[in-house]
RODO-2510 file (C-alpha; in nm, 4 decimals, decimal comma):
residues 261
     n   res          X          Y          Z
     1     x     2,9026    -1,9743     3,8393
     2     x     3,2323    -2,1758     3,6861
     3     x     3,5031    -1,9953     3,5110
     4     x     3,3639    -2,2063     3,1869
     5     x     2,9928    -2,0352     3,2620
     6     x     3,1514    -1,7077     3,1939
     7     x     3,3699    -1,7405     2,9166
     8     x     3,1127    -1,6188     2,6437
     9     x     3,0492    -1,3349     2,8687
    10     x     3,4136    -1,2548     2,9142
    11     x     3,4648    -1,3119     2,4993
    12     x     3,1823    -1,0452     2,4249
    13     x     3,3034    -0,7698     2,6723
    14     x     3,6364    -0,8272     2,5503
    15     x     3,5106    -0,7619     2,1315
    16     x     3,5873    -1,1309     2,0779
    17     x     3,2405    -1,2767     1,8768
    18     x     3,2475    -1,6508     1,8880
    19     x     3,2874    -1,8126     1,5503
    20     x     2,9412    -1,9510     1,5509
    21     x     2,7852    -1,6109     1,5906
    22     x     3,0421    -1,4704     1,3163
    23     x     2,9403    -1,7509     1,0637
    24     x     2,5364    -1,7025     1,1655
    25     x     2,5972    -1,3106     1,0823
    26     x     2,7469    -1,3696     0,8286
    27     x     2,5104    -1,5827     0,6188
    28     x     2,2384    -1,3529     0,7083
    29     x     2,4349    -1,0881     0,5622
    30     x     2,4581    -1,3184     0,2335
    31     x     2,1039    -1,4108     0,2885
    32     x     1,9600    -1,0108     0,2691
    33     x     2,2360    -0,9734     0,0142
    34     x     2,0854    -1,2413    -0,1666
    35     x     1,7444    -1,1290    -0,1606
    36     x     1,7986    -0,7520    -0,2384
    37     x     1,9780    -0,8448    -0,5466
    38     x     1,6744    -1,1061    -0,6134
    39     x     1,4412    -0,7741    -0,5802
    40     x     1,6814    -0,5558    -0,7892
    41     x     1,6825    -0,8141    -1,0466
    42     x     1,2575    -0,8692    -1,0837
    43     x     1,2577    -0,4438    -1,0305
    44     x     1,5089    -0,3853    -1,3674
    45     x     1,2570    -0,6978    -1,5059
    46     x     0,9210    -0,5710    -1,4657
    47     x     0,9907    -0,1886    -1,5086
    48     x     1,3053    -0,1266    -1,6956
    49     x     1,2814     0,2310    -1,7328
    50     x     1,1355     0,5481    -1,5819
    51     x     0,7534     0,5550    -1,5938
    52     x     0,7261     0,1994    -1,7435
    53     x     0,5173     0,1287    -1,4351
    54     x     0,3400     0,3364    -1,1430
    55     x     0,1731     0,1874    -0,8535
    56     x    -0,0688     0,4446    -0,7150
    57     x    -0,1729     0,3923    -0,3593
    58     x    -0,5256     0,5082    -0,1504
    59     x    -0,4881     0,5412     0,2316
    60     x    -0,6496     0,6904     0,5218
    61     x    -0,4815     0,9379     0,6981
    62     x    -0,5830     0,8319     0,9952
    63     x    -0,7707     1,1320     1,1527
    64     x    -1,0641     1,3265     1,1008
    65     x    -1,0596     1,6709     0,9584
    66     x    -1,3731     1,8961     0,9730
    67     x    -1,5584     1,5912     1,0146
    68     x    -1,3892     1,4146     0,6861
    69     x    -1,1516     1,1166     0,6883
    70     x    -0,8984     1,2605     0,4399
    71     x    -0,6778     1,0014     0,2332
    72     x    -0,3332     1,0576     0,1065
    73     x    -0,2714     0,9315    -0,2373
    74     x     0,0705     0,8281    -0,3600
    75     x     0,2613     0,7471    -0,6929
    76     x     0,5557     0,5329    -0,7112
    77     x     0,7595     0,4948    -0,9908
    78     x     0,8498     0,1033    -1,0058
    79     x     1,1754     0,1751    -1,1348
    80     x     1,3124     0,4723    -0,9656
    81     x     1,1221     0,5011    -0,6247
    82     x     1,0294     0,8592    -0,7477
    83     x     0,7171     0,9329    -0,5569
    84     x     0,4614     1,1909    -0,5823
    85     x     0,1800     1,2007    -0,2910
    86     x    -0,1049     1,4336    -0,2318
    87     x    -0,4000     1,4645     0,0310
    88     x    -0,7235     1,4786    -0,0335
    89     x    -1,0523     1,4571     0,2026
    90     x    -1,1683     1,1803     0,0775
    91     x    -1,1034     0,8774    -0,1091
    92     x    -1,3310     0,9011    -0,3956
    93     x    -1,2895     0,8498    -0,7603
    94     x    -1,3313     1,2664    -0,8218
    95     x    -0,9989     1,2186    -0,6038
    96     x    -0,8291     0,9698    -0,8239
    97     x    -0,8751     1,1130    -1,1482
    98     x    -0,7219     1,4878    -0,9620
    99     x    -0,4421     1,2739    -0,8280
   100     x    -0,3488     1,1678    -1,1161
   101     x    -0,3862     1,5172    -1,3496
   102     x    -0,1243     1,6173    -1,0848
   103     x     0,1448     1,3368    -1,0670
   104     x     0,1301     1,3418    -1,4571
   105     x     0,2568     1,6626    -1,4331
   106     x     0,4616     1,6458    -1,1907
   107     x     0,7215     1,3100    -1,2602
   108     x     0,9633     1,3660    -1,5151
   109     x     0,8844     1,1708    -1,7319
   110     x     0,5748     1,0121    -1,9234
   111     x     0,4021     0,7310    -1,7754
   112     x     0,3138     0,4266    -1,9650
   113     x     0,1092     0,1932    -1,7069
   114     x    -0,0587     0,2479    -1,3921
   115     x    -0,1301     0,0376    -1,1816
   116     x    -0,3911    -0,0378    -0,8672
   117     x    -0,6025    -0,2373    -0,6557
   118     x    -0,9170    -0,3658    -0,7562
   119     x    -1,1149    -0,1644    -0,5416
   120     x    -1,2490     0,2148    -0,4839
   121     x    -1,1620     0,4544    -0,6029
   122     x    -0,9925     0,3108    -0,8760
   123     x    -1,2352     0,0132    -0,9330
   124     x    -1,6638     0,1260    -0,8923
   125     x    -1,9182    -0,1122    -0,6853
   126     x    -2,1540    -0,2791    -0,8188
   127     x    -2,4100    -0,0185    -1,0283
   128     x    -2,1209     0,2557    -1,1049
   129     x    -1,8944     0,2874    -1,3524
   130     x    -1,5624     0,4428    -1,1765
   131     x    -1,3456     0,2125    -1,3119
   132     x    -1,4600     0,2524    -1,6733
   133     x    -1,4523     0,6409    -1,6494
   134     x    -1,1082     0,6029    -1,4299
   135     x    -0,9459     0,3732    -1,7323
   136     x    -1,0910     0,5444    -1,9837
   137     x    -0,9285     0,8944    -1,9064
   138     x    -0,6316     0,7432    -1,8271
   139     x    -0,6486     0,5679    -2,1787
   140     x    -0,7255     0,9163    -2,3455
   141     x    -0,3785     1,0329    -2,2210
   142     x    -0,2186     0,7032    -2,3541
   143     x    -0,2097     0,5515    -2,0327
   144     x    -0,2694     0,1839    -1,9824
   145     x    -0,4594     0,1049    -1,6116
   146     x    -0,3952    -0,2892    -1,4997
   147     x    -0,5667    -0,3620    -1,1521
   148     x    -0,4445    -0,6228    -0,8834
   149     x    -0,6723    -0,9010    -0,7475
   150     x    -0,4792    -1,0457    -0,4828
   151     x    -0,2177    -0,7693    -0,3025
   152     x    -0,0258    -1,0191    -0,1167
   153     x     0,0734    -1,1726    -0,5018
   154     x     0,2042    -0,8706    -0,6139
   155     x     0,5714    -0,8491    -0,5186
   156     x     0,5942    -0,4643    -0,6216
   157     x     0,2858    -0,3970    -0,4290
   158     x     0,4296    -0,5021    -0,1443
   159     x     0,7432    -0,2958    -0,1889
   160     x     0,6189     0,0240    -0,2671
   161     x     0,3730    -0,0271     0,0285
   162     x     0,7164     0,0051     0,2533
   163     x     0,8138     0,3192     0,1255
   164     x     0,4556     0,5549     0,1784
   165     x     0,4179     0,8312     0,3415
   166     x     0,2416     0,7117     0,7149
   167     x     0,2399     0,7558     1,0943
   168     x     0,2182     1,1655     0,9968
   169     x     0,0183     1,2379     1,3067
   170     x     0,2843     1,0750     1,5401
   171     x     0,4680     1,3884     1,7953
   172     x     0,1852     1,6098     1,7386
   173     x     0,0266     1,7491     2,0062
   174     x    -0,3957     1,7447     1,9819
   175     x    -0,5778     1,7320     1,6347
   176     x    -0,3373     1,8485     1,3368
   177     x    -0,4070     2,0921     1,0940
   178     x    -0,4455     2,0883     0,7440
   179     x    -0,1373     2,3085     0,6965
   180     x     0,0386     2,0512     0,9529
   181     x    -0,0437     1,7282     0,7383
   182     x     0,1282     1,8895     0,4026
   183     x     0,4109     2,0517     0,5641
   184     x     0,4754     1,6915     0,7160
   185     x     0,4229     1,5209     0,3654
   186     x     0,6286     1,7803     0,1327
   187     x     0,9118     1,7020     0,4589
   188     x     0,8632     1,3139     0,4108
   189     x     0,8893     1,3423    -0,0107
   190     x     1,1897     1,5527    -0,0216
   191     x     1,4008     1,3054     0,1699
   192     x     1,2778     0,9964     0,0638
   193     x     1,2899     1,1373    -0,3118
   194     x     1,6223     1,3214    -0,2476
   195     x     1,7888     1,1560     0,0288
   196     x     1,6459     0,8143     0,0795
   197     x     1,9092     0,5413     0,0605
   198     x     1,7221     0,2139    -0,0831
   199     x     1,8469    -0,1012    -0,0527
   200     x     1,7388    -0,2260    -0,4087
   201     x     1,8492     0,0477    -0,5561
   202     x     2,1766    -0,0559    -0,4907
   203     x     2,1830     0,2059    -0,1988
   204     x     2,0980     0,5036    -0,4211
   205     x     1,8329     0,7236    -0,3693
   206     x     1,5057     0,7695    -0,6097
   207     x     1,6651     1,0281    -0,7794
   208     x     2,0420     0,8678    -0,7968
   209     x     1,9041     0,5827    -1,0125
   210     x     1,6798     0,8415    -1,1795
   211     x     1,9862     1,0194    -1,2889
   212     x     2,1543     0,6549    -1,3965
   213     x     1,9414     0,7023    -1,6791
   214     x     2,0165     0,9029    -2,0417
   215     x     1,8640     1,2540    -2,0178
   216     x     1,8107     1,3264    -1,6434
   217     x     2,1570     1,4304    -1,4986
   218     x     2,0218     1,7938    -1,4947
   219     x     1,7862     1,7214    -1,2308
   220     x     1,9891     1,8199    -0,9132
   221     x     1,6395     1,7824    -0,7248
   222     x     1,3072     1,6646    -0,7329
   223     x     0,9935     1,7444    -0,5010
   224     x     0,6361     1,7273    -0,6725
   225     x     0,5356     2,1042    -0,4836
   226     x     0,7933     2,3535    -0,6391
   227     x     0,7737     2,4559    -0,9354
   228     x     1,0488     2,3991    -1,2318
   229     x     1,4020     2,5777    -1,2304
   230     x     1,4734     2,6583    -1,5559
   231     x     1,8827     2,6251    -1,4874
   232     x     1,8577     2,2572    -1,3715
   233     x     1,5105     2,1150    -1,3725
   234     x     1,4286     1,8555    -1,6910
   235     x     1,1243     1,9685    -1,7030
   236     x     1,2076     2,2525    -1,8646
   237     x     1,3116     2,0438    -2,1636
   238     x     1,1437     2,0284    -2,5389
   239     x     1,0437     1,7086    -2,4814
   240     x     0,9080     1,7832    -2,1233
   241     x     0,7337     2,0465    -2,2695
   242     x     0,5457     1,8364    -2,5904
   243     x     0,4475     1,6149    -2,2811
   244     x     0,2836     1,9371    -2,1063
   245     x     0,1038     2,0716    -2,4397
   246     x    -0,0259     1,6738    -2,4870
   247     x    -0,1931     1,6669    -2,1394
   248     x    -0,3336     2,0040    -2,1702
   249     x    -0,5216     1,9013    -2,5010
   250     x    -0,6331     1,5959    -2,3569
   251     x    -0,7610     1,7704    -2,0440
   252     x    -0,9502     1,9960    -2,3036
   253     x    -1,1493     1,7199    -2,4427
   254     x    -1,1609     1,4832    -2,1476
   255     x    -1,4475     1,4337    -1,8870
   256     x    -1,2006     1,5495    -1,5597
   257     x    -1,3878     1,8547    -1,5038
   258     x    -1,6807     1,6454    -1,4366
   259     x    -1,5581     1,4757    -1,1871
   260     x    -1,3920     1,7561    -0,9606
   261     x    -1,6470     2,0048    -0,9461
***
């Protein structure tokens, strides 16, 4: 081997990059840059504000439990990243309408548009209704439900789809329980809704660029299974509360119930 052979060896165990690979790091630094302010841009575009748009999400869990394939159902706020998940034992429209009574409730703040695939549960087969009865409820609480055709043209989809909750099963030893799976998902929300640095965000977390917004700074915290503190949650708020005493009505004269028994 020459002494010319070894020279780019010599350069990188001395810390001494050669220019080319400096100048081909460096434009795809620009080039990610580039993009994430691209996303950033379409994000503060399509949903300007908190709750302007949710993508709700169906999948399996992967495993069988008591001879069910449970699913785990997530809400993403568009805007923020906020996201609310729950499991359920199966993927059903019964499921869909529950999911959604609870993330409702549990974001802070009012959704205006939901969105999800054109498909069970949120879409019925041929001979059902689910999708009327899903849309309708939803329009009962003021609610507007817009479905995707095509996944791979929705750029939003495709983002939120990065940031669910999956893999849960992955370390444990034999068949997980039931207590196993939540503990793991309440884990997973509280970092990625506390603690999650996100590029297109700007590197804030879900509830940094939550708290960017007018009326939010109380909220030091946010995880969809505790219930409110009074002292800093926003929930706790009059207008939180007329939101509360709207869904309860609602719920009162709506067709839920049906569904979930």
């Amino acid at each position: 081997m020459t002494a010319d052979s070894r020279l780019p060896e010599r350069q990188f165990a001395d810390g001494q990059i050669p220019i080319a690979v400096q100048s081909l790091c460096s434009e795809l630094s620009r080039s990610g840059q580039l993009y994430v302010r691209q996303i950033s841009a379409f994000i503060d575009e399509i949903a300007p504000g908190p709750g302007s748009l949710v993508y709700v999400h169906a999948n399996s869990l992967g495993v069988q439990l008591d001879g069910l394939e449970p699913a785990v159902f997530s809400a993403i706020d568009a805007c923020t990243n906020l996201q609310v998940a729950q499991i359920y034992l199966a993927s059903t429209a019964a499921g869909a309408l529950s999911f959604v009574d609870f993330f409702v409730r549990r974001f802070p703040f009012s959704i205006q548009q939901i969105r999800t695939l054109r498909h069970s549960p949120f879409y019925g087969v041929a001979g059902r209704n689910d999708r009327h009865d899903f849309s309708a409820i939803l329009a009962q609480r003021g609610i507007l439900h817009t479905l995707i055709a095509d996944k791979s043209r929705d750029a939003l989809y495709s983002i939120t789809s990065r940031l669910l909750f999956s893999k849960m099963t992955e370390g444990m030893n034999g068949p997980a329980s039931e207590r196993e799976h939540y503990r793991a998902l309440t884990q997973f929300l509280l970092y990625h809704n506390n603690y999650h640095s996100i590029p297109w965000l700007d590197g804030n977390t879900p509830l940094q660029k939550l708290k960017s917004f007018d009326g939010y700074a109380p909220l030091h915290s946010f995880c969809p299974f505790e219930e409110a503190d009074p002292r800093t949650d926003f929930r706790t708020s009059e207008k939180w509360k007329a939101k509360e005493s709207k869904c309860q009505a609602i719920d009162n004269n709506s067709r839920i119930s049906e569904f979930i028994r």
